[in-house]
Legacy VTK file of the C-alpha trace (Angstrom):
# vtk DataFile Version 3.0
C-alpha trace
ASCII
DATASET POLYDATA
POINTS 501 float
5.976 34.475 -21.082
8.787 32.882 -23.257
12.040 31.813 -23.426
14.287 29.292 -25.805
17.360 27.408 -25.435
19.206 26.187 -28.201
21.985 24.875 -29.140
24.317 23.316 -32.431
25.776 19.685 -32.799
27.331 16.803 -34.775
26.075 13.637 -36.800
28.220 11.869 -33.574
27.415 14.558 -30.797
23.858 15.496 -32.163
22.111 18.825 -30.650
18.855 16.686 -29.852
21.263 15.483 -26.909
19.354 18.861 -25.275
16.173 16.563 -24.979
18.040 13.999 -22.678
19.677 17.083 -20.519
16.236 19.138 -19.776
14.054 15.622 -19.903
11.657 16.708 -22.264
11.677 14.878 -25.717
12.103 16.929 -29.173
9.455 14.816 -30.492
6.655 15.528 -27.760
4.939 18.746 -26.722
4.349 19.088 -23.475
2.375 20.835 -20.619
2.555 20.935 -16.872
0.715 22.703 -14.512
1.949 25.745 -12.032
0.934 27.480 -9.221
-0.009 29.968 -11.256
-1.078 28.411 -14.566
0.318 25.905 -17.358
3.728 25.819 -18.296
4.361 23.613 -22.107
7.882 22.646 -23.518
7.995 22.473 -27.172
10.654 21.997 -29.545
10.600 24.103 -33.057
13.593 22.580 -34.356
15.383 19.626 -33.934
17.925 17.848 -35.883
21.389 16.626 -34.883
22.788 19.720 -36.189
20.584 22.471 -34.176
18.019 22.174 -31.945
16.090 24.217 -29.510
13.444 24.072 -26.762
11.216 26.798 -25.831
9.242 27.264 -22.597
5.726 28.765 -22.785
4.228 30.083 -19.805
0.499 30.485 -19.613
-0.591 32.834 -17.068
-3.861 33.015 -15.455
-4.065 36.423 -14.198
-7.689 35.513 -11.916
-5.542 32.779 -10.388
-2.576 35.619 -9.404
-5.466 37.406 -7.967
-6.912 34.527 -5.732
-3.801 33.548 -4.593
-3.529 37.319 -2.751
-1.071 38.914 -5.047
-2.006 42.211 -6.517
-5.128 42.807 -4.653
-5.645 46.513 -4.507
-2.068 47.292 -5.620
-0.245 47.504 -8.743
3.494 46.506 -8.829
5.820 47.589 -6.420
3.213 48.294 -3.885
1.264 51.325 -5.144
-2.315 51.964 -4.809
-3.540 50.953 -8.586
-7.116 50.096 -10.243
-8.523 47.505 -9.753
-7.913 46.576 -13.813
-4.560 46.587 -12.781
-5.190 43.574 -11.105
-5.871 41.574 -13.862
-4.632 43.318 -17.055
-0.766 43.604 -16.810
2.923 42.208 -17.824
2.656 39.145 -15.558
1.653 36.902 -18.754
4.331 38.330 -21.154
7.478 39.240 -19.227
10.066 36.742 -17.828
9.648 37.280 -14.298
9.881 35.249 -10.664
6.562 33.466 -12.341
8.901 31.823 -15.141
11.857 31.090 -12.903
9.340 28.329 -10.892
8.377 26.999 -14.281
12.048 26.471 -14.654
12.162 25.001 -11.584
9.497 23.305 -11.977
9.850 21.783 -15.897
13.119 20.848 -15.567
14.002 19.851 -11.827
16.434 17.420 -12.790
18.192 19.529 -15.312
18.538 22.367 -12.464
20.714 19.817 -10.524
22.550 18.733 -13.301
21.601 15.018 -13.745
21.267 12.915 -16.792
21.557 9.378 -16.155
21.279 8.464 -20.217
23.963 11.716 -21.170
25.749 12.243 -17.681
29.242 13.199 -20.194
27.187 15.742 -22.261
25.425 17.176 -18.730
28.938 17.480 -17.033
30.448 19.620 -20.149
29.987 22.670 -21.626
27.451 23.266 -24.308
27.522 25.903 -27.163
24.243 27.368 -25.967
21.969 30.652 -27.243
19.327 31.627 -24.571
16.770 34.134 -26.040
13.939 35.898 -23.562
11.844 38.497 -26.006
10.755 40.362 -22.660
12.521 40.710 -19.804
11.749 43.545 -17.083
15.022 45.515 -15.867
14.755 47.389 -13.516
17.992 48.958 -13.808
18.349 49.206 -17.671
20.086 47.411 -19.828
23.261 48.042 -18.182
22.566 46.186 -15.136
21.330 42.959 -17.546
25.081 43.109 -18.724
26.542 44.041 -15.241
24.754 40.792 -14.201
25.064 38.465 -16.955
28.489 39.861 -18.290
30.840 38.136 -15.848
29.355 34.546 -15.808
30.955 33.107 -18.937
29.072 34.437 -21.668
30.626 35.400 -24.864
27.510 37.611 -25.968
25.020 38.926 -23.807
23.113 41.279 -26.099
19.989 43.474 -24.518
18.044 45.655 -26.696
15.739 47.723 -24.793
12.080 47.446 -26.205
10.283 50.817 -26.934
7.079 51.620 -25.318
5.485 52.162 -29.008
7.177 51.341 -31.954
4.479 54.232 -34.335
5.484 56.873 -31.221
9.375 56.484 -31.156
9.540 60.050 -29.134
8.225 58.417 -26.262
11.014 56.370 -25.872
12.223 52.759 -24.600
10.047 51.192 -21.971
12.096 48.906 -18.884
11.634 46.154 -20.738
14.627 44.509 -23.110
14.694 41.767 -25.427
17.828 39.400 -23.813
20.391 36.918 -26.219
22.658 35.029 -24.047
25.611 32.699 -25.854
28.416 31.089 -24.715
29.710 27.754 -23.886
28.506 26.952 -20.821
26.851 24.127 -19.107
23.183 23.387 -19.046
22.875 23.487 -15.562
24.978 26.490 -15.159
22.520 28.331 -17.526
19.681 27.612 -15.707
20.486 28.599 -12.671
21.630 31.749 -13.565
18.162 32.185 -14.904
16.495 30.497 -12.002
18.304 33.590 -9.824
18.938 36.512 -12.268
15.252 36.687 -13.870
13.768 37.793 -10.457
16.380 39.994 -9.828
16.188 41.996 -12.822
11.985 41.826 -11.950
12.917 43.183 -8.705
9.225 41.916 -7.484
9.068 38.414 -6.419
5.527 37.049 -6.489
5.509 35.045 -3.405
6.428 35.413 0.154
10.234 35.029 0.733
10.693 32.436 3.662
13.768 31.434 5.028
14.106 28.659 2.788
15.314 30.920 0.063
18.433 31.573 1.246
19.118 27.580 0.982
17.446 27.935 -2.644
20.064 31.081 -3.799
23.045 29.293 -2.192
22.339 26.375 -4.288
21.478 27.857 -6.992
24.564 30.544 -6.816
27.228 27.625 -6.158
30.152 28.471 -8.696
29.077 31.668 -9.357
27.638 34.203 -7.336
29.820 34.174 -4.554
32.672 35.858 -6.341
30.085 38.034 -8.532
30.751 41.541 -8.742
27.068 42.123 -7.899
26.458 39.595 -5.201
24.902 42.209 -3.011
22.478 43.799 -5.497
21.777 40.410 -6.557
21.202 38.850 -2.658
18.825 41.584 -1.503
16.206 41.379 -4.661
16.074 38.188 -4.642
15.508 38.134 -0.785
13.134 40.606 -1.399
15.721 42.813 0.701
14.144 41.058 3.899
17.585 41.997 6.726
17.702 38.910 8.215
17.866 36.546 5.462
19.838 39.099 3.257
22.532 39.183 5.863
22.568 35.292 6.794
22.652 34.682 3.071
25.728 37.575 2.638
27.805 35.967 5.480
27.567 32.445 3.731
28.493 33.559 0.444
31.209 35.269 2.084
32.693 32.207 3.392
32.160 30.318 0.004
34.021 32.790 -1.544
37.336 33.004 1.078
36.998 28.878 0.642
36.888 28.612 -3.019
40.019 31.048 -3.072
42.202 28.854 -1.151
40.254 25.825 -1.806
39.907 25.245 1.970
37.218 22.462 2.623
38.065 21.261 -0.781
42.057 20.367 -0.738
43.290 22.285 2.429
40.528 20.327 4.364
40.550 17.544 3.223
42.276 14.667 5.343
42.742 12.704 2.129
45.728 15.372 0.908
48.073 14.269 3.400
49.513 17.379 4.066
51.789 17.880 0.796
54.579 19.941 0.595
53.928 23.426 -0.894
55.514 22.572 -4.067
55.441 18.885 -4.156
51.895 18.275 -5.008
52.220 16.304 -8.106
55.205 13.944 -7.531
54.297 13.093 -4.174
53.655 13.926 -0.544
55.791 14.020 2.837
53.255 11.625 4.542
54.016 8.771 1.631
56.875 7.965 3.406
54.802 5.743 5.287
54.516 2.920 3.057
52.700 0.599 4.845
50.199 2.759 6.224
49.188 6.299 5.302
49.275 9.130 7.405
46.122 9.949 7.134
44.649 6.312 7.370
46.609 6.619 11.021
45.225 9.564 12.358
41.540 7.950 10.754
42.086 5.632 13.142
42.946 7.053 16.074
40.218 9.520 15.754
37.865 6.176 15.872
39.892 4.609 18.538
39.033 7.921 20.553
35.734 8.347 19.815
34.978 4.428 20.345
36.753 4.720 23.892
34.416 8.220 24.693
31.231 6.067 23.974
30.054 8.674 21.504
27.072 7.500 19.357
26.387 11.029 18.027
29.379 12.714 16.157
30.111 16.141 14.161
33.202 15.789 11.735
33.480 19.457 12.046
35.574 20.524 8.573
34.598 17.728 6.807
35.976 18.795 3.355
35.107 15.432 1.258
33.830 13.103 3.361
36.383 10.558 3.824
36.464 10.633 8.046
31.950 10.493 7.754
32.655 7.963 5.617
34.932 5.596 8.128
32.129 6.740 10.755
29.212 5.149 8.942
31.200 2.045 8.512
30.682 1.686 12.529
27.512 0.807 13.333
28.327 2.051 16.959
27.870 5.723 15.272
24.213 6.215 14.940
24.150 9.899 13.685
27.266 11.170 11.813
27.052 15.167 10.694
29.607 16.339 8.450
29.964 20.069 8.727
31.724 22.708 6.148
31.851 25.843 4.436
32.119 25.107 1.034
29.164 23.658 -0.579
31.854 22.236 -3.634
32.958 20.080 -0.767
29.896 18.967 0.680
29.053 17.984 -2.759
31.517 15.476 -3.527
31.350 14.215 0.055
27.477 13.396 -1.111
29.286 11.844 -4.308
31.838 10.292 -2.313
28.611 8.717 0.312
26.688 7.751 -2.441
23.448 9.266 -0.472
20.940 9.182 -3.194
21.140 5.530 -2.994
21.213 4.686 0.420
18.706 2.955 2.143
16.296 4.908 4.256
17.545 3.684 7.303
21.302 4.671 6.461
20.404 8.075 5.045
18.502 8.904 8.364
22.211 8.384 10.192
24.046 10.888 8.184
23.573 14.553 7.183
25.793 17.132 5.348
25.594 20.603 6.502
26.652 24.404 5.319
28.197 26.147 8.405
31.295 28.017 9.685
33.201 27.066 12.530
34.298 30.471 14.105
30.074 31.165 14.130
27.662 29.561 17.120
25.304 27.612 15.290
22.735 26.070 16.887
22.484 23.004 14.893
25.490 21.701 16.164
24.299 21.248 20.060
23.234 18.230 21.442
26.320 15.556 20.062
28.033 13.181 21.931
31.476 14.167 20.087
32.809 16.748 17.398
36.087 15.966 15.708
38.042 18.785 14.080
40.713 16.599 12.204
43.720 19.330 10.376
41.384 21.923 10.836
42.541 24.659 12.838
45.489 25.334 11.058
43.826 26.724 8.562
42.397 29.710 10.454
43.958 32.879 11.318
45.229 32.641 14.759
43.072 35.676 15.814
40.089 33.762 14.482
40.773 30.722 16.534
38.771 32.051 19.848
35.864 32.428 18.158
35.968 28.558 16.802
36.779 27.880 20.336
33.276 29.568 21.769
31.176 27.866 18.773
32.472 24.687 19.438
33.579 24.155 23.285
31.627 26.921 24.263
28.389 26.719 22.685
27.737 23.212 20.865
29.538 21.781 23.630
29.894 18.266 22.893
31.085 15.737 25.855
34.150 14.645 23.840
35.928 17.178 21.136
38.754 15.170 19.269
40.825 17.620 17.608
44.297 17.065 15.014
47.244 19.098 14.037
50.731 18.424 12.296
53.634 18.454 14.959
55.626 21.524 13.204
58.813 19.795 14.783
58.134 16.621 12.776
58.772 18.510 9.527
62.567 18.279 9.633
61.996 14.646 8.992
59.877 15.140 5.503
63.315 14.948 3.268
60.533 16.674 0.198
59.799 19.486 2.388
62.280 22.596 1.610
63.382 24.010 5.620
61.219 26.314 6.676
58.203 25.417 4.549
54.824 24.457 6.381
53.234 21.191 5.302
50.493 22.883 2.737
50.067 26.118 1.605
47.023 26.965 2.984
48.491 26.485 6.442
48.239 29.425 8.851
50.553 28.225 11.232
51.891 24.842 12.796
52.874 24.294 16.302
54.840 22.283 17.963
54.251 19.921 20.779
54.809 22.465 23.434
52.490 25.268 21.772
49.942 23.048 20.814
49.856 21.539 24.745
49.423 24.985 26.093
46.327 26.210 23.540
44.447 23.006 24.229
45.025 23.318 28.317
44.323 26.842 28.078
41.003 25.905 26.287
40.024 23.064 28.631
40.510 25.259 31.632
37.988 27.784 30.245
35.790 25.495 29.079
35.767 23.439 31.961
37.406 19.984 29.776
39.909 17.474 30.962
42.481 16.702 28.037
44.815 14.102 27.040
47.459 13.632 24.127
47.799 10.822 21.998
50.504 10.531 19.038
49.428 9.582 15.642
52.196 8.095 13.288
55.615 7.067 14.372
56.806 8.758 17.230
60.474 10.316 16.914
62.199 10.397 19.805
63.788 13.994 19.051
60.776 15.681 17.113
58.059 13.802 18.138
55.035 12.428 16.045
54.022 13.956 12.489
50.675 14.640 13.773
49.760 16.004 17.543
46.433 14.939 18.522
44.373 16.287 21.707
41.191 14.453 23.315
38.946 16.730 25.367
36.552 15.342 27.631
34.271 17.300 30.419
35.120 16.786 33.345
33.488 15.049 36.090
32.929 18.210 38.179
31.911 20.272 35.077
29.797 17.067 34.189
27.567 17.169 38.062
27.305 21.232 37.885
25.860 20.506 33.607
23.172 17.863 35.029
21.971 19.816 38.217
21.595 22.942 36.595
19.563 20.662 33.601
LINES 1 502
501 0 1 2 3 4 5 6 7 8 9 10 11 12 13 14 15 16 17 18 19 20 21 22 23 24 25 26 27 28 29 30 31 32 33 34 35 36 37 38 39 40 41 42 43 44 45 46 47 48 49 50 51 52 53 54 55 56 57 58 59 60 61 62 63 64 65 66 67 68 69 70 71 72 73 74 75 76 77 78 79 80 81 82 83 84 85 86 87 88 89 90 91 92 93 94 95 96 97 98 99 100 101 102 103 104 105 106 107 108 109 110 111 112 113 114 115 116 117 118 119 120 121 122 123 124 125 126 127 128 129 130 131 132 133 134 135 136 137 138 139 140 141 142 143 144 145 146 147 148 149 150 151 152 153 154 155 156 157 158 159 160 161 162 163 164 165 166 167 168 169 170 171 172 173 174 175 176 177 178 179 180 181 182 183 184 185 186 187 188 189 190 191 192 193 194 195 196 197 198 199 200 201 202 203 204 205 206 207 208 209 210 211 212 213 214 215 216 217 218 219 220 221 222 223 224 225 226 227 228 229 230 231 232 233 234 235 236 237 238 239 240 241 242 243 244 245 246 247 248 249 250 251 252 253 254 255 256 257 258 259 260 261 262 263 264 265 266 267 268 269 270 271 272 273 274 275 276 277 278 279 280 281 282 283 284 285 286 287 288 289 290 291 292 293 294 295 296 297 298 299 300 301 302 303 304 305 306 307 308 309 310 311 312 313 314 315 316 317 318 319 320 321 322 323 324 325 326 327 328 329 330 331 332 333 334 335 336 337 338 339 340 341 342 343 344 345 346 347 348 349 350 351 352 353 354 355 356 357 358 359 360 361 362 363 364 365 366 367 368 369 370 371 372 373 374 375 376 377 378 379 380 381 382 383 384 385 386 387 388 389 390 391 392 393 394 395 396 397 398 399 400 401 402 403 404 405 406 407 408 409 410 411 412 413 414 415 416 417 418 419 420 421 422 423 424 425 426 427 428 429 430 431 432 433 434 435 436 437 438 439 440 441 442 443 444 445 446 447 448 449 450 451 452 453 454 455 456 457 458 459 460 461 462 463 464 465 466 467 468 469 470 471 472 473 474 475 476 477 478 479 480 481 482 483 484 485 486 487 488 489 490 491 492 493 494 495 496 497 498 499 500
């Protein structure tokens, strides 16, 4: 089992920069061990002009069999010798077998990180992938189907012929697979991480739920706008229900995110709430010079959550982090959870946190989640306080009772702080054309009145007592820029909680 990676360079950007990216040096060959034999990395050429690493994978078909996988049945479940067993394409086709050598070998490459090149990891790379064998089931049009809308320039698939002296008989389902393109390392390799079981279509070990976590990360950027994403979800699930459908609803999210970059910009309590067409020159909320906007509402959301007592708190629509940052500042906030749909966003809030260097004992009080608010997830009960700071606005008003359920209904927190602009307030931004909401991605803004009668209608259901608090200056005509609610459970709702506890 065999594939190469290669890829063409300068006297002052030299192609042996591939050896710092996969952490493997040109000058060393190398072998590590699998589950299911020895994986070596080996470099045939390398000079500052071209260089290339290959990845051998040495199967050991009695190992496959001890470890329960082909016992009594050929591929695909049907009854085969017992020969079989031992004697077939596991050691020469790229399969699920080399995509955990990839993973494997180069870990840190597959997470893009390259402390001595991080410039040459974070850019794209004129790269040629080659895999001599490659099983398809599906043909070589559904090798291009997946590969062709990822980047590459070339994706060329020659099906291999079952015997070259017996051409009548025809092309076998294997096909010899050239990918190039400028792409980035990491890109590449988790395309192949995903795409080389899927074209397999028989993963060799038991799917747990712990895959879907493995595909999302491995799919971020790509497969949740790919034209395939379903074919692609259910083989490499191993077309287990559950997990295909958990794993379909998530990318389904990602994708309605990433195309209006909520969780990213529209979430993001760092934007300020620019005008629609005002991005670059400024925002409304800069007319605050002393004090942001957004540093204001920061703060009251602390004030409120310091006053509730809360030691346990979800920033629910977290986008990058900056509100679970101010929260681990406060020691008073033992566990802070940041909560979003878009794994881009929880991934620069980990940039922005710096968590893979903090200290044990800070790591253990933070933790960035996956999730969407208009679904009850269970992860989410058992917090003193959830904050959902210029979030609703963002979600189709017929969407907002279900957000409502998941989060006063079901997670249930004793204090749910929750933000929105003051629509009435707008008339005072002199950058914002009349008429024009605050950002684009906004669904609708209220004013004071509508806003007052949601949140009472929602703490009479729910069984919350609420109270408003202005954040910024507040206008005696329009009111403050931002409208901000504070629900508590009440004290009755609070007795009936404990005795039925």
């Amino acid at each position: 089992m065999f594939l190469t990676i290669s890829t063409t360079g300068t006297h002052e950007r030299p192609a042996t920069d591939l050896g710092f990216l996969l952490h493997k040096h040109p000058d060393k060959a190398q072998a590590f061990s699998t589950s299911h034999g020895t994986a070596h990395v080996l470099y045939p050429e390398a000079s500052a002009e071209r260089c290339t690493a290959a990845l051998l994978l040495e199967i050991d078909p009695v190992t496959l069999v001890r470890r329960g996988k082909g016992k009594g049945k050929g591929r695909g479940g049907a009854p085969d010798a017992v020969l079989a067993q031992y004697v077939n394409d596991r050691p020469y086709a790229a399969s699920s077998l080399l995509a955990v050598a990839l993973s494997t070998v180069f870990k840190s490459a597959l997470r893009g990180v390259c402390a001595a090149r991080p410039e040459r990891a974070a850019e794209p790379l004129p790269l040629r992938i080659e895999v001599p064998a490659v099983p398809a089931r599906g043909g070589a049009e559904l090798v291009r189907a997946l590969f062709g809308p990822l980047g590459w320039t070339t994706v060329d698939v020659r099906p291999v012929v079952l015997d070259e002296t017996f051409p009548a008989w025809g092309d076998s389902r294997y096909v010899q697979l050239v990918l190039e393109g400028e792409l980035r390392l990491v890109d590449a390799l988790r395309q192949l991480y995903v795409l080389l079981p899927v074209l397999d279509d028989a993963k060799h070990y038991w799917v747990a739920p712990d895959e879907v976590e493995k595909l999302l990360r491995a799919g971020e950027g790509w497969l949740a706008g790919h034209p395939e994403r379903q074919l692609i979800t259910n083989r490499y699930l191993k077309r287990r229900w559950s997990l295909t459908r958990e794993a379909t609803e998530r990318l389904e999210l990602v994708r309605l995110a990433e195309a209006d970059d909520i969780g990213v910009e529209a979430i993001d309590n760092a934007v300020d709430d620019p005008a629609p067409d005002d991005e670059e020159s400024g925002t409304a909320e800069k007319t605050e010079k002393t004090v942001s906007l957004a540093d204001q509402r920061r703060e009251a959301i602390l004030t409120a959550l310091r006053d509730a007592g809360a030691a346990s708190v979800l920033d629910l629509g977290c986008g990058q982090g900056q509100l679970v940052q101010a929260l681990l500042k406060d020691v008073r906030f033992g566990k802070v959870v940041g909560v979003d749909v878009s794994v881009r966003a929880l991934t620069v809030a980990a940039r922005r946190l710096k968590t893979e260097r903090m200290s044990e004992r800070q790591a253990e009080r933070v933790a960035l989640i996956q999730g969407s608010l208009t679904y009850t997830d269970k992860r989410l009960k058992g917090y003193d306080a959830a904050v959902l700071s210029e979030v609703i606005e963002h979600l189709d008003l017929p969407r907002l009772p279900a957000l409502e359920y998941a989060v006063f209904g079901t997670a249930r927190p004793a204090t749910v702080v929750v933000t929105t602009p003051n629509v009435e307030y707008n008339v005072r931004w002199e950058t914002l054309p009349a008429g024009h909401v605050r950002h684009r991605d906004h669904r609708f803004e209220w004013t004071r009145a509508e806003f007052r009668a949601w949140a009472d209608a929602v703490a009479a259901r729910h069984g919350y007592a609420v109270r408003y608090v202005p954040v910024g200056p507040d206008d005696p005509e329009v009111g403050p820029p931002t409208q901000m609610a504070v629900f508590t459970i009440a004290a009755t709702d609070t007795k009936k909680e404990e005795k039925a506890a």
